[in-house]
C-alpha positions in Angstrom: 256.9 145.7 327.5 257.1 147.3 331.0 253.9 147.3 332.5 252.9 150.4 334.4 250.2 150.8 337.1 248.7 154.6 337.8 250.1 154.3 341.7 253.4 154.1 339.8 253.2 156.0 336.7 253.9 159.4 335.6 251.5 161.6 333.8 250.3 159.9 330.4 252.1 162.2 327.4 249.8 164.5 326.2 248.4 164.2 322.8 246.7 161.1 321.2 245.4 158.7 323.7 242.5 155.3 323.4 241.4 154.0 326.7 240.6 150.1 326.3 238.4 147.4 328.3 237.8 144.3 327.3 235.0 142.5 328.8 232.3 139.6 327.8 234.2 139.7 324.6 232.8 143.2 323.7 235.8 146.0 323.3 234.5 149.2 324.9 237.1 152.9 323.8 237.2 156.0 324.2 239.9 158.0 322.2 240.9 161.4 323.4 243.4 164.2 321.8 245.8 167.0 324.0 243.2 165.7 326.7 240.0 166.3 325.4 237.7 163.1 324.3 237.0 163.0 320.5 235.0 159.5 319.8 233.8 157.1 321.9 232.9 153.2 320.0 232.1 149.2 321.7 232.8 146.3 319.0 233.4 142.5 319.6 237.1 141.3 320.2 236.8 139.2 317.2 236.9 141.9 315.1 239.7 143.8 317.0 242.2 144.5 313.9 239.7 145.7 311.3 237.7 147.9 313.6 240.5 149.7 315.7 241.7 150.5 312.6 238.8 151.8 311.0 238.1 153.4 314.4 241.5 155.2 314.4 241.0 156.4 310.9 237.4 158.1 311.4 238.8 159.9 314.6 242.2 160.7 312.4 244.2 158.9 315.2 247.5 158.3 314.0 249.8 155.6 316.0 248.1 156.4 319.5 249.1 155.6 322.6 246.9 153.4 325.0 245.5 153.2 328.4 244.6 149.2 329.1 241.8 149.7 332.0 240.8 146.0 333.3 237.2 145.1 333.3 236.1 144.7 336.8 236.2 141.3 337.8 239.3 140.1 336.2 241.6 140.7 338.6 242.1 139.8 342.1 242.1 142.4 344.9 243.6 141.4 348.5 244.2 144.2 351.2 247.1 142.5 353.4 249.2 144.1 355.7 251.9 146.6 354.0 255.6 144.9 354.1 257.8 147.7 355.7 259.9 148.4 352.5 260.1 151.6 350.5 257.4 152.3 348.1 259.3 151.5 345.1 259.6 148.1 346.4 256.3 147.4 347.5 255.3 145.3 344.3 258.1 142.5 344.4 257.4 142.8 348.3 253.8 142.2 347.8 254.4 139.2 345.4 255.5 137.3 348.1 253.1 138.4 350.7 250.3 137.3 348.8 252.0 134.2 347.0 249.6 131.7 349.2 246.5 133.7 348.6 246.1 134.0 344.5 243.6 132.3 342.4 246.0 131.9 339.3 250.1 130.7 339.8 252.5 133.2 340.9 254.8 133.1 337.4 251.5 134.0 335.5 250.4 136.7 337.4 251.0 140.2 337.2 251.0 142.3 340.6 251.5 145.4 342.0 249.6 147.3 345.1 248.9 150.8 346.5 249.1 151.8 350.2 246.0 152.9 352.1 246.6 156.3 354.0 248.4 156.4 357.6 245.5 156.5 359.8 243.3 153.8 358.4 242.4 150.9 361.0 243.1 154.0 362.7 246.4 153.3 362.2 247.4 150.2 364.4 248.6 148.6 360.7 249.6 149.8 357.7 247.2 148.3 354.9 247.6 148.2 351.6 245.9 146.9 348.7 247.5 144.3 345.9 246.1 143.5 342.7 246.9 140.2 340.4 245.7 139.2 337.3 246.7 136.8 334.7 249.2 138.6 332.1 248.9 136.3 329.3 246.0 137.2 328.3 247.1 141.3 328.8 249.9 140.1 326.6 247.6 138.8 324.0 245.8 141.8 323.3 248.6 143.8 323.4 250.1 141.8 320.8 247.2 142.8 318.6 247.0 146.6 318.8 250.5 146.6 318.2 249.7 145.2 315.0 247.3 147.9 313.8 249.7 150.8 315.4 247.9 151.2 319.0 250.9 150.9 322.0 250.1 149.9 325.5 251.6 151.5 328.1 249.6 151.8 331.0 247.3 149.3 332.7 244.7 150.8 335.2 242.1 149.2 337.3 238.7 151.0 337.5 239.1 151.6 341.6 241.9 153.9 340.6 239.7 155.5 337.8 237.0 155.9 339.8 238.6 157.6 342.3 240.7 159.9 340.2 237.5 160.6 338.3 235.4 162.4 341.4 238.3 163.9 343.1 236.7 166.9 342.2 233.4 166.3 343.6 234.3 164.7 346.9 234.7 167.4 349.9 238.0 167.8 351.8 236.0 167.3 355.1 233.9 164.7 354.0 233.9 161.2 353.6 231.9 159.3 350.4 230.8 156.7 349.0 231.0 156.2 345.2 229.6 153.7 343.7 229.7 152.5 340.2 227.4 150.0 338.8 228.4 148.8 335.3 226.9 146.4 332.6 228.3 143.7 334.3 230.1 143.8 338.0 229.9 146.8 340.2 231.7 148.1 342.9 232.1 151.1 345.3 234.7 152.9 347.1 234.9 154.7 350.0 236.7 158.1 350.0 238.0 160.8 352.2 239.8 163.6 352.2 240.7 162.7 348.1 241.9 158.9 349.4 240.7 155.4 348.9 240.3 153.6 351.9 238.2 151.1 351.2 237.6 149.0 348.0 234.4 146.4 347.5 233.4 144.6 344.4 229.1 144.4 344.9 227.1 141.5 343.6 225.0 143.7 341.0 225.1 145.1 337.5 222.5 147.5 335.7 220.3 144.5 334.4 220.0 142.8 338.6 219.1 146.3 339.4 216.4 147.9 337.5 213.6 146.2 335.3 213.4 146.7 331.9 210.8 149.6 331.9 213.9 151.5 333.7 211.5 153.2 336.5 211.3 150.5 338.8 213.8 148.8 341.0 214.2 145.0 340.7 213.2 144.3 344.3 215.4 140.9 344.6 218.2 142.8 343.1 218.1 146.0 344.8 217.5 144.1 348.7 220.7 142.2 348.3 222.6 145.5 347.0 221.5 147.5 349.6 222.6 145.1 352.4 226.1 144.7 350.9 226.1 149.0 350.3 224.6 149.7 354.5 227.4 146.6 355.8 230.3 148.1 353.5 229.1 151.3 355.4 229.1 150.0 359.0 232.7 148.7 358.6 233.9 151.3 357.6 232.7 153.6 360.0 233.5 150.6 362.9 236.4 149.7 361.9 238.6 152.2 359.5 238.4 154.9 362.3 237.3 157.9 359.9 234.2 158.7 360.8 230.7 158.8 359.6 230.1 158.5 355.6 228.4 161.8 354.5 227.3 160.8 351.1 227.0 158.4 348.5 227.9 159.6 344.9 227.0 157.9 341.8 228.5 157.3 338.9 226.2 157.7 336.0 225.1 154.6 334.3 223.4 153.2 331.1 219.8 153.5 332.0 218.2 156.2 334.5 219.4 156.3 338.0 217.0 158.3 339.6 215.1 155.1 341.0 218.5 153.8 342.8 219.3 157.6 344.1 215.4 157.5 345.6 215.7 154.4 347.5 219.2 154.8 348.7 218.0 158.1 350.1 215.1 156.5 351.5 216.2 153.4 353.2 219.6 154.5 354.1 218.6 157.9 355.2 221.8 159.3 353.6 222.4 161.9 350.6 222.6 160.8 347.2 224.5 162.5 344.4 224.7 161.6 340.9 228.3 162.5 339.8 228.2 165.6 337.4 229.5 164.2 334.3 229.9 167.3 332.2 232.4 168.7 335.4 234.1 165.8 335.2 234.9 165.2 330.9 236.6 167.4 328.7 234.2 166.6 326.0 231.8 168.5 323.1 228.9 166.4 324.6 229.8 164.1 327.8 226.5 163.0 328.0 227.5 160.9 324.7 229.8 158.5 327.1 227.2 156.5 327.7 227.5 153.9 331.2 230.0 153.7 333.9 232.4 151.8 331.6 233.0 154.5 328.9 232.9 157.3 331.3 236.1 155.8 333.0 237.6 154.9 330.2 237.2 158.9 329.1 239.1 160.0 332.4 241.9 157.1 331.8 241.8 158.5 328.0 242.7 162.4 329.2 246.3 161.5 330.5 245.0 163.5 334.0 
């Protein structure tokens, strides 16, 4: 198969689409029809065939195509200078670039990169970002829907989602954070004027964050995410060359957020904005999507 990154790709066809993640062996999808989101289900991997199956009949899904979004953490991220080469070369320019640098061998990875706007590092360099991960086991899972009649043809990271997701809550004028804190790695991005220029995996998941009574903030937890949130901040602002960040917007998560929005506010003296899920999903009830994971895999389910 040709694999085919959202930098790269054209619009997703419109009509039956599943959005996949795989992650800690638990399969998390949301299925979506002429853009709108119709069912949303998480089973284990081990069960793959019979469910998706079973899943595509309830929902009257009939040989969909599919969305493969990477769980965050599974792939590696390196911003490196941008070899000057056209755009449509960048990914077989990047493979060498970054050859030295990879945590896997160069023949098993899979790599592409996007390019961060002109003026960031207020443009002395132009940066961009390249992403590896391991195809085989891509490959392997592929393998499987194709057996029950699902077909790959996209693969997505969540920093791209992310960003695609809130385009229309961040301000022209402004520059954001947005975080999002999933089940089990986080990360946040920081925004402006509709354009990632900076990308940071975080140290944190819902569980390191708040206690199990979901009012309180874990205070081990939360002191070590807020350093890496308020130094992600202060490089950005020293070093990128865009200004102040305005605001940090969050994505919604599994358990009640208003605890994390309070103290951000309070000991970052910044605003705080959960993102506005119902805005954002073409759904009969958004608030169904339940946790950062399935509400990304809704967008990368719309074909937006």
């Amino acid at each position: 198969m040709k694999w085919r990154w959202p930098w790269q790709a054209q619009s997703a066809t419109p009509g039956e689409r599943i959005a996949i993640t795989l992650q800690d062996e638990q399969l998390d999808l949301v299925a979506s029809k002429n853009g709108s989101v119709v069912a949303s289900c998480s089973f284990r991997n081990a069960d793959l065939e019979n469910e998706m199956q079973a899943f595509c009949e309830s929902a009257n899904l009939v040989a969909p195509s599919c969305s493969l979004v990477l769980s965050v953490g599974s792939y590696q991220v390196l911003l490196v200078e941008a070899p000057p080469v056209p755009e449509s070369e960048l990914a077989a320019a990047l493979r060498w670039k970054v050859k030295d640098l990879l945590q896997l061998p160069l023949e098993s990875a899979l790599i592409d990169g996007f390019l961060l706007p002109d003026d960031a590092y207020r443009g002395r360099q132009k940066m961009a970002y390249t992403v590896a991960v391991e195809k085989a086991p891509l490959q392997l899972l592929v393998n499987r829907l194709e057996k029950v009649g699902v077909s790959v043809d996209r693969v997505l990271i969540p920093e791209i989602l992310a960003g695609q997701f809130v385009n229309g809550a961040l301000l022209k004028e402004q520059t954001d954070i947005v975080l999002v804190i999933g089940r089990s790695k986080s990360f946040l991005n920081i925004s402006s004027g509709g354009s990632i220029y900076l990308t940071r995996s975080i140290t944190v998941n819902e569980e390191t964050l708040v206690t199990n009574n979901d009012t309180e903030l874990s205070v081990g937890g939360f002191e070590d995410f807020l350093l890496e949130l308020q130094r992600s901040r202060d490089y950005f602002e020293s070093q990128i060359g865009k200004g102040v960040v305005g605001r940090v917007l969050i994505m919604p998560t599994q358990n009640n957020i208003d605890p994390i929005c309070d103290a951000i506010r309070e000991r970052l003296s910044i605003t705080v904005e959960a993102i506005p899920v119902d805005s954002m999903i073409d759904a009969a009830d958004p608030y169904s999507l339940i946790g950062s994971e399935q509400l990304l895999l809704a967008s990368a389910s719309q074909a937006a």
